[in-house]
N, C-alpha and C positions, 0 to 999 in steps of 0.2 A: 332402542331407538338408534340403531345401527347408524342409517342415513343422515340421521341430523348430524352437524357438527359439535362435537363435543363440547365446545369451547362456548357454544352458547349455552349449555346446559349449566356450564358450571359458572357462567355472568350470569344467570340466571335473576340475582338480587338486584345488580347492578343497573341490568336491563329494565328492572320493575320502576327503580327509580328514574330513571332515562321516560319511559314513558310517561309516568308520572310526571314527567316537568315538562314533558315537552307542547310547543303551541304551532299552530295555534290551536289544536285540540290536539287530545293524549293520545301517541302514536312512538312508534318504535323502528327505527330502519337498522335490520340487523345483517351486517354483510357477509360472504361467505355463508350461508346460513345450512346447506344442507353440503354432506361428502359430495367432493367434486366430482369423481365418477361415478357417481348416482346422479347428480344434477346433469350430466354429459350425456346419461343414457335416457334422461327426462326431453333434452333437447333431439336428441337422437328419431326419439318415439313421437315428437310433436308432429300432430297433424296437418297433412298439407292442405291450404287454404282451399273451402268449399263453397263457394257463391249460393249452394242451397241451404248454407247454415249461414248466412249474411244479411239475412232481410234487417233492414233497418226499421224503426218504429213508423217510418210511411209504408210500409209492406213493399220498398225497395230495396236493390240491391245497392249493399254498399262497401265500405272498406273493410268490415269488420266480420271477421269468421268466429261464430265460438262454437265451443264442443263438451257439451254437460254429461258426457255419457263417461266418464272419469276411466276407468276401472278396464276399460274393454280397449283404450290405445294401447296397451303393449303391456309387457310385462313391469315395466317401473311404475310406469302411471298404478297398474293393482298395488305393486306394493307403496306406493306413495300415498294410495287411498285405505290400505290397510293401517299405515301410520300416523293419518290425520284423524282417522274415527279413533285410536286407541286411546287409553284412560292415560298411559304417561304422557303423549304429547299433548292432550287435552289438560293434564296435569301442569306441563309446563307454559301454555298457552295461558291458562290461570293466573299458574304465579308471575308474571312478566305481567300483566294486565289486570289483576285486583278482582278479576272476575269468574268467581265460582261457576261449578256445576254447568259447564261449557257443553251443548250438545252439537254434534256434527250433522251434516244434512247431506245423505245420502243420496239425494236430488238434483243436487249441485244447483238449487235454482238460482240464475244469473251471476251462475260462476262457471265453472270448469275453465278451460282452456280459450284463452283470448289472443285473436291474432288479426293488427293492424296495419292497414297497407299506408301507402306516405300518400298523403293529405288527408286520411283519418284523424277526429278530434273526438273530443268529449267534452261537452259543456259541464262547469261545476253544478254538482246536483249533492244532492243527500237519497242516501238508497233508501226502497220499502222497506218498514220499519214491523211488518210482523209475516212470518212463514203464509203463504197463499192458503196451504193446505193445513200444516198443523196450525200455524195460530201462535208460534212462538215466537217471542221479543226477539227480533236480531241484535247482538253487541257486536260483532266483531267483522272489520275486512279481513284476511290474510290472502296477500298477492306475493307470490314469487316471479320473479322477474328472468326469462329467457334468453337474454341476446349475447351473444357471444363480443359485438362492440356497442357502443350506444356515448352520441355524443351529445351534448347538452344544446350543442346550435342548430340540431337536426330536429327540436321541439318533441313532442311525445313523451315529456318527463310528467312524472304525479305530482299534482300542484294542490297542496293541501291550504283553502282559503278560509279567513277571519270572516268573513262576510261577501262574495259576490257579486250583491245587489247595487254594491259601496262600487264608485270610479279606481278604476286600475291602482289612481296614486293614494287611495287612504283603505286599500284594500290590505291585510295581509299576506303573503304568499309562501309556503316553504314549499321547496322545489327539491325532486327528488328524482335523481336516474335512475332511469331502469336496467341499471347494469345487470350482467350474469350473476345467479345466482344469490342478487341481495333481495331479500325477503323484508314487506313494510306490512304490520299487525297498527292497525287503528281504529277507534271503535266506534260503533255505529250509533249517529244522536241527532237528535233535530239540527244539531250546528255544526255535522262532521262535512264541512263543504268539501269534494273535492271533482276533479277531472283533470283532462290532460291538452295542451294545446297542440292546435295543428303539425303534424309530420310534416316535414318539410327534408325530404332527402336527397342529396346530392345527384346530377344525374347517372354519374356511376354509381351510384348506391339501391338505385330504385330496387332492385330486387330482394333487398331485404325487408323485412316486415318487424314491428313490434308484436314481440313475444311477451305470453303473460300467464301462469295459473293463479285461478280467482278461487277461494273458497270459502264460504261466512259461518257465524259459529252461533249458535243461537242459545235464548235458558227458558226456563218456561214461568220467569217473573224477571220485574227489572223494579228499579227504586221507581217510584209514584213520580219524583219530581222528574225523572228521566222518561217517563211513558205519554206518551202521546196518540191522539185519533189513528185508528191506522189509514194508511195512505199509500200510496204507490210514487215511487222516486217522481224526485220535484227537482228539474231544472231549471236554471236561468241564465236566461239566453248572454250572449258575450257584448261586452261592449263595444264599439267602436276601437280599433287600433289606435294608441295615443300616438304617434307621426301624423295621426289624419288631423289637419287640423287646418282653421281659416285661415288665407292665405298662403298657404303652402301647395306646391302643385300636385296636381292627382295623379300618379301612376296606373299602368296598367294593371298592377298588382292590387294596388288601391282598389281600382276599380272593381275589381274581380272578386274581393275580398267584401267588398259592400254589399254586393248585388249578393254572394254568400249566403251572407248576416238576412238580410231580409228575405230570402229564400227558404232558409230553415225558421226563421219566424212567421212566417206563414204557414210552411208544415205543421209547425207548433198548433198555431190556432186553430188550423185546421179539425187536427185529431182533438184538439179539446172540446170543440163544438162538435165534433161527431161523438165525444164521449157524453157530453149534454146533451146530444139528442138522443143517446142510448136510455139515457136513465130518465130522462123526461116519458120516452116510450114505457120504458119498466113500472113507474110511478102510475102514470094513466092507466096500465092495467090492472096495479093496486087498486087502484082509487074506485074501477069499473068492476071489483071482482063483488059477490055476494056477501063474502063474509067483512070485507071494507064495507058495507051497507048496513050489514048488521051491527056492528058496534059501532054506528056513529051518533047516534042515540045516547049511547051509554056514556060515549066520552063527553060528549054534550053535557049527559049530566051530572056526571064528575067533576067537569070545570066550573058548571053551576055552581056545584057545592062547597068548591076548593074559593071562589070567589067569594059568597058567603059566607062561610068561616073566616076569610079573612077581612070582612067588614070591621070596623070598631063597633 
């Protein structure tokens, strides 16, 4: 494990308990984390922004570029991916995180390479919780962080929250820059909330972009009390700006910022109700197919029977 920094390897115990205690769910920000010029030649090989890899979840284009095809940007990115599949960093990704028999995803589903323009955000959500295709439990984020500067009033930092649903002031927040080369492992759970707030960069700065590698780590069992229905990431939506408030005067920003909010929660509802009329259509065919005919009888009389037995 040439690439990684040594220095992590040999905190390696230290690091365990670090995430171990950390809140508001168990997470690890490890800086310097990979050899600087390997991490140089990862920045070097990043891909330049694709507006046909930017469809946002209304099927428009948005701020966001990714690129899941890991292996095929350049020579670092293979060996980066040749390093993240192998048994010692999967070994080492374990012991920092108490979480055995760690599988890689050669898929990179909604991971690989993340890259966001200034006024791109993320709402706090909790990511899908089992593999589309295999079916295995995800535990783990691991995001590496790209930017050569990154300042904390330019927004864009990982905002790891207690609860979302909670108003801004009783909500928890740990806040994390996405400086160069610092690497954040946190694991994935019904209450791993996180996202990032709106970019907002300088006008000299616009041509820089948030820089990101995403890659998740999956097992193929998780403890009973940590497994849940599987589901597809669950947003919620942002609240109001706390400055906004009665009697105080509205800004243009304000204003712009509101109409925002209500904009994408309409998107929201939109695709929800189009995802209800997916499955309302799929059910209806169920229900009109032959074989839904033929055992409706039989469950009929299963239920009968299940009632009956349980008469006194």
């Amino acid at each position: 494990m040439k690439e990684v920094n040594p220095a992590i390897v040999e905190q390696r115990q230290e690091l365990a308990r670090r995430y171990r205690a950390n809140r508001p769910f168990r997470h690890v920000v490890l800086d310097d984390f990979l050899d600087p010029v390997f991490c140089r030649r990862l920045l070097a090989e990043f891909p330049a922004f694709d507006e046909r890899r930017a469809f946002n979840e209304n099927d428009q284009i948005g701020g966001k570029a990714t690129q899941q095809e890991v292996a095929a940007l350049g020579p670092a990115y293979r060996s980066l991916d040749v390093l993240v599949r192998g048994p010692a960093f999967r070994g080492l990704v374990s012991t920092i995180t108490g979480i055995e028999r760690l599988q890689y995803d050669p898929e990179y589903v909604g991971g690989g390479t993340h890259e966001n323009r200034h006024g791109q955000e993320l709402d706090p959500h909790v990511d899908f919780n089992f593999h589309p295709r295999s079916n295995q439990h995800r535990r783990l984020n691991l995001i590496l962080y790209l930017n050569d500067e990154w300042r904390p009033e330019w927004g864009g930092c990982l905002d790891l929250h207690l609860d979302p649903y909670r108003p801004p002031g009783e909500d928890t927040i740990e806040r994390i820059v996405p400086e160069f080369n610092r690497c954040v492992i946190f694991e994935t759970t019904e209450r791993s909330w996180h996202g990032f707030e709106p970019i907002k960069l300088p006008p000299d700065r616009r041509d820089r972009t948030r820089k990101s590698l995403a890659l998740y780590y999956y097992t193929n069992e998780r403890p009973a009390a940590e497994t849940a229905a599987p589901h597809s990431t669950i947003y919620v939506e942002r609240h109001l700006p706390t400055e906004i408030e009665a009697g105080e005067p509205l800004s243009a920003e304000d204003l712009e910022r509101i109409r925002t909010l209500i904009a994408r929660r309409d998107h929201h509802l939109k695709r929800l109700y189009r995802d209800l009329a997916q499955l309302r259509k799929q059910l209806n065919y169920v229900y009109a197919s032959r074989s839904w005919k033929l055992t409706r009888p039989l469950r009929g009389l299963s239920q009968l029977l299940t009632r009956s037995k349980n008469r006194p």
